[in-house]
N, C-alpha and C positions, 0 to 999 in steps of 0.2 A: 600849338601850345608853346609856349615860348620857355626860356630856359630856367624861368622860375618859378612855373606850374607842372614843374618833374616832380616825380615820386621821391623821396630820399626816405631814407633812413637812419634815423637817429642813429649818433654816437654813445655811449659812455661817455659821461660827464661828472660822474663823483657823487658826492652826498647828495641828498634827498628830502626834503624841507620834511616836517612834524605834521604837516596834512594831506602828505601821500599815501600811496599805498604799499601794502607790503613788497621790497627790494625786487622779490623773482616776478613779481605779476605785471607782463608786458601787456600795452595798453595799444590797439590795433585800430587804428583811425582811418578813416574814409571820407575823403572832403569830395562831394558831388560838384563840380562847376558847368558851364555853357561857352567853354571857349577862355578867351583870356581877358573877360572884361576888367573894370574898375573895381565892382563888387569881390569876383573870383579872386582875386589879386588881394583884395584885404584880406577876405574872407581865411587865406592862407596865411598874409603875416599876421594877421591876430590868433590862430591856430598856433602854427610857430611858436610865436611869443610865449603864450598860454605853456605851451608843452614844456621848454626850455625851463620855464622857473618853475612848473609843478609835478612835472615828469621827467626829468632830464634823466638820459640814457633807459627810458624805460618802455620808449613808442618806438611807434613808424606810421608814418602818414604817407596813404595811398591816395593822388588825386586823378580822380576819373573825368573826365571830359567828354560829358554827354555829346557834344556835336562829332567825336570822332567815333563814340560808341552808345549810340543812342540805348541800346538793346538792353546794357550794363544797369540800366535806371528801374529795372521791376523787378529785380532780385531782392535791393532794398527799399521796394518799394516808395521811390522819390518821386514828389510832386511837385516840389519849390525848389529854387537853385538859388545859391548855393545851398548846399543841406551837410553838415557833418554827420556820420555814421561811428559811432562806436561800435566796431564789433568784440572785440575782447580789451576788459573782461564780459562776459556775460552779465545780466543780460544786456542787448542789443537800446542802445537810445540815440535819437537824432534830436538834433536842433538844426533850424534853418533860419538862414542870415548871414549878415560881414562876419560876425562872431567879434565882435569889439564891444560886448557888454560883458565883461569879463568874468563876474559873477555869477551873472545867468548862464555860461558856456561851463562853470564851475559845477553848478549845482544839477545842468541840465546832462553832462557826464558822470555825477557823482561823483566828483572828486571833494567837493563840500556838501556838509547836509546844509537841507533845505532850511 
């Protein structure tokens, strides 16, 4: 995995746009990949992106890398890669893909109604 498919964790970063969610409720992210392809690699700066302008200081994105832990994959029951995992807040939603439909990545974690 190369040095830009590490786990980080969000900083504080200040105010919090009019379509988030309440200040204290941290938002607990899981981006499933297969190594360090082209796809895994979007799939995380469009993550990123997303988080920074409608979560800023309120995540942490976990990226698991099925080839070094295949085992990790039936916990959250993934079948497609890349797959984003929300686990908190509850409940639990995945989407799978680059995550560069930005909308759909909105609506498909509820962070926008549908």
């Amino acid at each position: 995995m190369s040095a830009n498919m590490k786990s980080r964790r969000a900083k504080p970063l200040g105010r919090r746009s009019d379509a988030e969610s309440p200040p204290s409720e941290l938002w607990e992210l899981r981006l499933y990949v297969a190594g360090a392809t082209p796809r895994a690699i979007a799939a995380l700066e469009n993550l990123k992106k997303i988080c920074e302008e409608h979560l800023a200081g309120k995540y942490s994105i976990e990226v698991i890398d099925l080839l070094k832990n295949p085992k990790l994959a039936s916990g959250d029951q993934i079948l497609a890669l890349p797959t984003l995992v929300r686990k908190l807040p509850e409940p639990v939603r995945k989407i799978i893909g680059d995550l560069s439909d930005t909308e759909r990545v909105l609506v498909g974690i509820d962070l926008r109604p549908r």
